[in-house]
C-alpha positions, 0 to 999 in steps of 0.5 A, a space after each residue: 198354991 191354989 188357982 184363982 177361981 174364976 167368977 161365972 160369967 152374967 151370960 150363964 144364967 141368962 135366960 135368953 140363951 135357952 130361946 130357940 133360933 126360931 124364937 129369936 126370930 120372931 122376937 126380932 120381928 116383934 121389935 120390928 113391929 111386925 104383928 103375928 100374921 105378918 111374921 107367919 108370912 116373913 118366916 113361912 109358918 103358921 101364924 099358930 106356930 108363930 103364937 106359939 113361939 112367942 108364948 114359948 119365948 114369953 115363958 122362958 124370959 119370964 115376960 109379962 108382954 110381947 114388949 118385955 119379951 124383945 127387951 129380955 133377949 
C-alpha cells in the first residue's frame, strides 16, 4: 500500500520567505509610513543601506513599488 502524497505547502514558494531580517525590517517600517531617511535613523544604518534593502526586497518579491512591496510580504 502506498502513503498518501502530501501537497506543498502555499508557503514553500512564497517568495517573501527569501527576505533577510533586515529587509523585514525595513518593509515594515514602510508600512509604517516611514520614509528612507527616517528608517536609517530607527535602524541605525545608512540611508544608502536602507535603498539598498528596499530595491533588494523589490527584487525579490517581484514588486513594482514600495507600496506593493509591504503588500507581498
Amino acid at each position: 500500500m502506498a502513503l498518501p502524497t502530501v501537497p506543498p505547502s502555499p508557503f514553500e514558494n512564497n517568495p517573501a520567505r527569501k527576505l533577510t531580517q533586515r529587509e523585514r525590517e525595513c518593509l515594515e517600517l514602510v508600512e509604517k509610513q516611514l520614509e528612507s531617511k527616517e528608517i536609517s535613523r530607527a535602524l541605525g544604518i545608512s540611508f544608502h543601506t536602507v535603498n539598498q534593502h528596499l530595491q533588494k526586497a523589490k527584487e525579490t518579491l517581484q514588486a513594482k513599488d514600495r507600496f506593493e512591496r509591504y503588500q507581498s510580504a
